[in-house]
N, C-alpha and C positions, 0 to 999 in steps of 0.2 A: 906836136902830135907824133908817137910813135908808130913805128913798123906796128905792133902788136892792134895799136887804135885801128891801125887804117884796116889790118885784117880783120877786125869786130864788125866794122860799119860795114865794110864790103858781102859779111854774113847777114848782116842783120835784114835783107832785103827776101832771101832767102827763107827765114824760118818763120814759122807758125805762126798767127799774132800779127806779122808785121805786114803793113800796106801803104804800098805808094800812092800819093795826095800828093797833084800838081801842086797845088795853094792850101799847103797843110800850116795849120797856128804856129805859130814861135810862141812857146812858151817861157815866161820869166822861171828858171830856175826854182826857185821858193815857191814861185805859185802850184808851179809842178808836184814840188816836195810836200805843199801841204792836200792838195789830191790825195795825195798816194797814200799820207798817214790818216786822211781821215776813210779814203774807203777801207784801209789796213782798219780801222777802228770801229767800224761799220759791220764789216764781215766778222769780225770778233765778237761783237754784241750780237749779231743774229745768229749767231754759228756757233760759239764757242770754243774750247779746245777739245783734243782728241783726235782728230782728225789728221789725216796722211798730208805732208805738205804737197802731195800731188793735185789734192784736190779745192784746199786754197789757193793753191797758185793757178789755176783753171779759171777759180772764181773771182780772185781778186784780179787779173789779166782782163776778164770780161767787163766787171765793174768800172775799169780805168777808160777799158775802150768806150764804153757807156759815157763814160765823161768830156771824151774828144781824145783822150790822149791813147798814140801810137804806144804799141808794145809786143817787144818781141821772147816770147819763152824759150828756154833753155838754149842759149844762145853758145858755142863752143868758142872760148878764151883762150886764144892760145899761150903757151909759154916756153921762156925759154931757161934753161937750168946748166950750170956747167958746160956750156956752149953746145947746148942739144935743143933741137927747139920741137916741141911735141904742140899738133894741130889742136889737141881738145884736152888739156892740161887741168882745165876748168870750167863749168858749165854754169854759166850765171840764170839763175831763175828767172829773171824778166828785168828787161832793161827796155828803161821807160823813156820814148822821145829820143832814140839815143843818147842820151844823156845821163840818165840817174839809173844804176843797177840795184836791184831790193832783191836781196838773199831770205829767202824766207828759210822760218826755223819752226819746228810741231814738235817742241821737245816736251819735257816735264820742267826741269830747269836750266836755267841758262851758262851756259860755261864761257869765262874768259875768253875762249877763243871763237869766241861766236861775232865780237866785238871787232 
């Protein structure tokens, strides 16, 4: 685990979304992963696109908690560059169970670097 991990978790308690559960689930990995794309697939059939990823990521954030699963939004990543280290370098959209981060994207098309 890295310096940068341990400052994630240490936030994640902190932001929006996220709450302490003495006897909260462990979730397998995969099981977690398939959650997340089917309400990701869920909110896209009901919704559509066009929409600000502000307001997906509200929605899709709700639907996971509706499932059991812990989630915390726009979480500050820190990083470090050239031996400079900046607190909010990067802001993950929701990282699920501390575990899996999902960057959402409300583009037109999808670019290389989105990957």
């Amino acid at each position: 685990m890295t310096e940068a991990h341990d400052d994630i978790r240490e936030g994640l308690g902190k932001m929006k979304g996220s709450r302490e559960e003495p006897q909260a689930r462990r979730w397998d990995r995969e099981e977690m992963a398939r959650v997340v794309v089917d309400c990701g697939f869920r909110l896209h059939q009901e919704v559509g696109p066009g929409l600000l990823e502000s307001v997906y990521e509200v929605v899709l954030a709700k639907m996971l908690e509706e499932r059991g699963l812990r989630v915390a939004r726009q979480v500050a990543v820190p990083i470090k560059v050239m031996g400079m280290r900046f607190d909010e370098g990067f802001r993950a959209d929701l990282i699920v169970e501390e575990a899996l981060w999902v960057e959402l994207k409300s583009v037109e098309h999808l670019a290389p670097v989105y990957s």
